[in-house]
N, C-alpha and C positions, 0 to 999 in steps of 0.2 A: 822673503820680501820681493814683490816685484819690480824691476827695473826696466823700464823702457828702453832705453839707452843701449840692454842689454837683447829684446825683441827688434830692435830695428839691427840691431851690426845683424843678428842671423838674416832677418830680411834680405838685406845688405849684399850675402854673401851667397843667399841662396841666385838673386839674382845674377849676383858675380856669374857663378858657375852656368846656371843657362845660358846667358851670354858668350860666354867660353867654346861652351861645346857647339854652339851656329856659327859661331866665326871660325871652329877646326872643322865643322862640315862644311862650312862654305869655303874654306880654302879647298881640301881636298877636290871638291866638285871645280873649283877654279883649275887645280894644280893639273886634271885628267882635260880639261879642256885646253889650256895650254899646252901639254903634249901633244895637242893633233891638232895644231894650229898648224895650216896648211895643207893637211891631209882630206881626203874624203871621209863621210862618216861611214867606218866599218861596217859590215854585214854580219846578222847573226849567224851562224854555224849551220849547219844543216844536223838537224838532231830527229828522232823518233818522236812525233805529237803525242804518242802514247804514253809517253815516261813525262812527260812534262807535268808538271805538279797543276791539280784543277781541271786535269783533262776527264772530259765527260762522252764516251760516245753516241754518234751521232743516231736516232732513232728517224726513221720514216718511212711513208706507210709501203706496204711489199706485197707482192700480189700471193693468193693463197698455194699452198706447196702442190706440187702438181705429184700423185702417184705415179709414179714408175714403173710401168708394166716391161717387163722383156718378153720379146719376142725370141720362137729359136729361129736361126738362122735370116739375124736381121740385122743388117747394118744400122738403124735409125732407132731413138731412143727420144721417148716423150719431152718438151722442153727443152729440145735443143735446137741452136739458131742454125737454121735450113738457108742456101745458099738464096734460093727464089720465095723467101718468106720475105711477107710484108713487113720492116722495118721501123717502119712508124709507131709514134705513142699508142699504147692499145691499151694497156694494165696499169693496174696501179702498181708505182712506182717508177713507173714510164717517166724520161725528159724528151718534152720537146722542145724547140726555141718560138720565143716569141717576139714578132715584130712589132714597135709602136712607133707612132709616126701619129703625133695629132697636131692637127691646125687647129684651136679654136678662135672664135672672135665671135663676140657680143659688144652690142651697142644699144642703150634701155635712156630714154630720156622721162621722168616723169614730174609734173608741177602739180600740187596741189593747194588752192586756195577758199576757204572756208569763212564766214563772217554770220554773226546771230545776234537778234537784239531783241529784247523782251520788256516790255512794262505793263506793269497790271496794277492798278488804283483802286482802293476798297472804303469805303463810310456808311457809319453806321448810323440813321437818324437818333434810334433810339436802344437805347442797352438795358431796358429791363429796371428803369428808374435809376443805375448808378454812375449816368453821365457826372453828375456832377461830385459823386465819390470819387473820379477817376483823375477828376481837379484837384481836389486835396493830396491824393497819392502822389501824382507828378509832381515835380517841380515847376512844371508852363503848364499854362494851360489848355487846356485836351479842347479838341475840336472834332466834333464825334462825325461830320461830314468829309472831314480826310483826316479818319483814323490811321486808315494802313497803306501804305505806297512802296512797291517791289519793283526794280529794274535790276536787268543784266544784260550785261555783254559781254559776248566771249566771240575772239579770232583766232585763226590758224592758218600757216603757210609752210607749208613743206617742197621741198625739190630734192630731188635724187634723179643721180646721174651715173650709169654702170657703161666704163668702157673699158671691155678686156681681150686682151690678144694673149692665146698662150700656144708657145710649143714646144712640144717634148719628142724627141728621135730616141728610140733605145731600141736594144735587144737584150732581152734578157731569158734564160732558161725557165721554164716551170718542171716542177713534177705532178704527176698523176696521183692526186691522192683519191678519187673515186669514181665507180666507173656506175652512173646510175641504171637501171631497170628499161631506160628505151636504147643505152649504149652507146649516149653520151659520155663526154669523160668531164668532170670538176679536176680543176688545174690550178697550182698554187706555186708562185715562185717570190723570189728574195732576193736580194740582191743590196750587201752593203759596202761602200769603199769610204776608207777615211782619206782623208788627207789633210795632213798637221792634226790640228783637234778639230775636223770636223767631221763628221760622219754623215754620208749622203746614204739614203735610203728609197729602194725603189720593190716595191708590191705591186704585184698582178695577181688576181683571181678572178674566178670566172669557170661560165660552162661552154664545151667545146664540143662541136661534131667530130665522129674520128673521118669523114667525108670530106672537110674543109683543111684537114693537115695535108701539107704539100712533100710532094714525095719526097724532099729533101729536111722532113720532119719539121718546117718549121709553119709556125698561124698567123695570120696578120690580126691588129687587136680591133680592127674592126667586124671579123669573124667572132668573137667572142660574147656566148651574151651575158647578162648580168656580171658584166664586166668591171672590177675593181682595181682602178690604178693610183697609186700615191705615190707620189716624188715629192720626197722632204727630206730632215735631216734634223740633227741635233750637233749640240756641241756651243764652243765657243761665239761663234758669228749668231748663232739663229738666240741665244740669249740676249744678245746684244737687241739683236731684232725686235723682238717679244718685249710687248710692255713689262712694268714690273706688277706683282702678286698684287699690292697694293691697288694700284690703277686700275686695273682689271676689276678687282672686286667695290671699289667707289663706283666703276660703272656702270656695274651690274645693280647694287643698292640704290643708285639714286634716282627719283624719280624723273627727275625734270633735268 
């Protein structure tokens, strides 16, 4: 026989126990943070990335293996860095540095006002002998000299106003991941720093003359053409920012 009585106490106690166990993890986690009350927060260890459990090495792109020809009686050996060799990005998997430095500023004012109005009047003398059929059908009576009468109006007012100042300073590294067929180079770099939970994200790509790298390897990003820069970020703050899923998508559906 079933007892109720007897499915709620297990209820009961199941909850007991998860409750139990959040309040000895949250002491615990209490009890490690009260011993370092006053202290700074320790540093990890310095340990081998390689053994760290999840580690994946790092793949990109490397320029093709150069044959090794020896010479007899020769001090110099193919692919090796020469004291008076050009230094600069050349190959792929070349770093250079790059410099950005934008000022922008735009300022767009535009008003638009729009207004239409339509009427058109139609009567018919005669309908083929069933004017007065068309009396009995209606409920009033039909007047065949203004049978049909069409009006419309419609207005429209729009105004849009764009005023934007941005500026971004960085440096940031690229690597050479191709070196195209006139000896340009395709350049790709990354760069991400958290700090707390947030995580800043900065992207550069683009194509590069190896003519415009400056002897001390670095490009300014207005040398750069088809030039790709993005500074954003993810994490706790840029959610906050961000409409929710919801709102975004009423906006998109709704017409008006």
């Amino acid at each position: 026989m079933f007892h109720p009585s007897a499915s709620l106490a297990a209820r009961l106690r199941t909850g007991l126990a998860v409750a139990l166990m959040g309040a000895s993890l949250a002491a615990c986690s209490a009890a490690d943070r009260l011993a370092n009350v006053g202290k700074p927060p320790p540093l990890n260890p310095i340990e081998n990335p390689a053994s760290q459990p999840g580690y994946k090495p790092v793949t990109m792109p490397m320029p093709a293996p150069e044959q090794v020809v020896y010479q007899p009686n020769s001090l110099w050996r193919s692919g090796s860095r020469a004291f008076f060799k050009d230094q600069r990005a050349s190959r792929v998997g070349d770093i250079l540095t790059v410099n950005i430095d934008i000022t922008d500023r735009a300022r767009v004012n535009n008003s638009t006002t729009r207004t239409r109005s339509n009427s058109e009047d139609a009567n018919v003398g005669a309908l083929l002998g069933y004017e007065s059929a068309l009396g009995k059908i209606l409920p009033e009576a039909v007047d065949p000299d203004n049978l049909a009468e069409f009006g419309s109006d419609s207005s429209s007012q729009g105004t849009g106003t764009v005023n934007r100042r941005e500026e971004v300073t960085l440096t940031v590294a690229a690597v050479v991941s191709q070196v195209l067929p006139n000896g340009n180079l395709v350049i790709e770099g990354r760069q991400e720093v958290r700090v707390n939970f947030e995580v800043r994200e900065l992207l550069i790509a683009g194509v590069v003359r190896p003519e415009d790298i400056s002897a001390t390897n670095t490009i300014q990003h207005t040398q750069i053409a088809e030039a790709r820069v993005s500074y954003g970020g993810r994490g706790q703050l840029t959610d906050v920012q961000q409409p929710r899923y919801g709102q975004q998508v009423y906006d998109i559906i709704m017409p008006f």
